[in-house]
C-alpha positions in Angstrom: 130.2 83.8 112.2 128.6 86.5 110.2 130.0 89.3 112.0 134.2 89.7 111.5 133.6 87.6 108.1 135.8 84.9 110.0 136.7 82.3 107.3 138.7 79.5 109.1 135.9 77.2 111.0 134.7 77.8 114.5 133.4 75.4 116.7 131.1 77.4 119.9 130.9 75.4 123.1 128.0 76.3 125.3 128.7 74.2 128.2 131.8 76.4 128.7 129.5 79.3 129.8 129.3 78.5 133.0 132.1 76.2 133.4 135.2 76.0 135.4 138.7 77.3 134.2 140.4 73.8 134.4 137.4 72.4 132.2 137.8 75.6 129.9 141.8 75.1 129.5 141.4 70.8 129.0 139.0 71.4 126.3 141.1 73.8 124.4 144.6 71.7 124.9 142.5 68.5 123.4 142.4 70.4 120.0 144.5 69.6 117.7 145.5 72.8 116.0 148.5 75.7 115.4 146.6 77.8 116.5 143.4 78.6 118.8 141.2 81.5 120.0 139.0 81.2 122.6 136.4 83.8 123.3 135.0 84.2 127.0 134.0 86.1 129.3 135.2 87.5 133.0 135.7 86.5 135.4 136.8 83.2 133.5 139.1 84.4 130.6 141.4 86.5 133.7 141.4 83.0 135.8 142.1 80.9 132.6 144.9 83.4 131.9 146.4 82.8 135.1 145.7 79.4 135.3 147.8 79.2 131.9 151.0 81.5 132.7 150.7 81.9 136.6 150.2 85.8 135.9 147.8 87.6 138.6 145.7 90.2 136.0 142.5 91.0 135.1 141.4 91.0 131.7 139.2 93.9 130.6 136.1 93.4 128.6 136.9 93.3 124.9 140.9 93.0 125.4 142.7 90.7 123.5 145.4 88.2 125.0 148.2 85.9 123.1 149.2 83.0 125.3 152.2 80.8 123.7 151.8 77.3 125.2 154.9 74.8 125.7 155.7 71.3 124.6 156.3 70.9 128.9 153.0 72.0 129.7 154.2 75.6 130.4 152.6 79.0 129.1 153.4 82.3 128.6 151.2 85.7 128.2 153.4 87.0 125.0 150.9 90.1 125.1 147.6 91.8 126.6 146.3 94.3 124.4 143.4 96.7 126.4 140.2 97.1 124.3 140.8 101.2 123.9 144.1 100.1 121.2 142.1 97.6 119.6 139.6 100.3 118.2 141.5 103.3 118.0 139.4 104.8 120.7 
């Protein structure tokens, strides 16, 4: 993507738009990578969150989230970062 100057590849998945969190959380566990960021928006990236780590939250708009998944299956929400930190605003 232009904007960010990202340099590792991104792959966009419009039929995650209007999708369901289950959907949204098979999709991402089928790649085969170290690591993965998924962009979204509410209220699916609160419900994939805890679909993932069993956490009851709400994500604001623009935060940033680190989930840690598990060889078992299992997840944990290592960190929620509110959007206000992430600008210095």
């Amino acid at each position: 993507m232009a904007a960010g100057n990202w340099t590792c590849p991104i792959e966009t998945a419009d039929e995650l738009y209007y999708g369901l969190v289950d959907h949204m959380v098979s999709l991402a566990c089928r790649r085969q990578v170290p690591v993965l960021m998924l962009v979204g928006h509410e209220p699916t990236m609160s419900s994939a969150l805890g679909y993932l780590t069993g956490a009851d939250l709400r994500m604001p708009t623009g935060a940033l989230a680190r989930v840690n998944l598990n060889l078992d299956n299992s997840a944990e929400l290592e960190w929620l970062i509110p959007p206000h930190l992430l600008t210095g605003g």
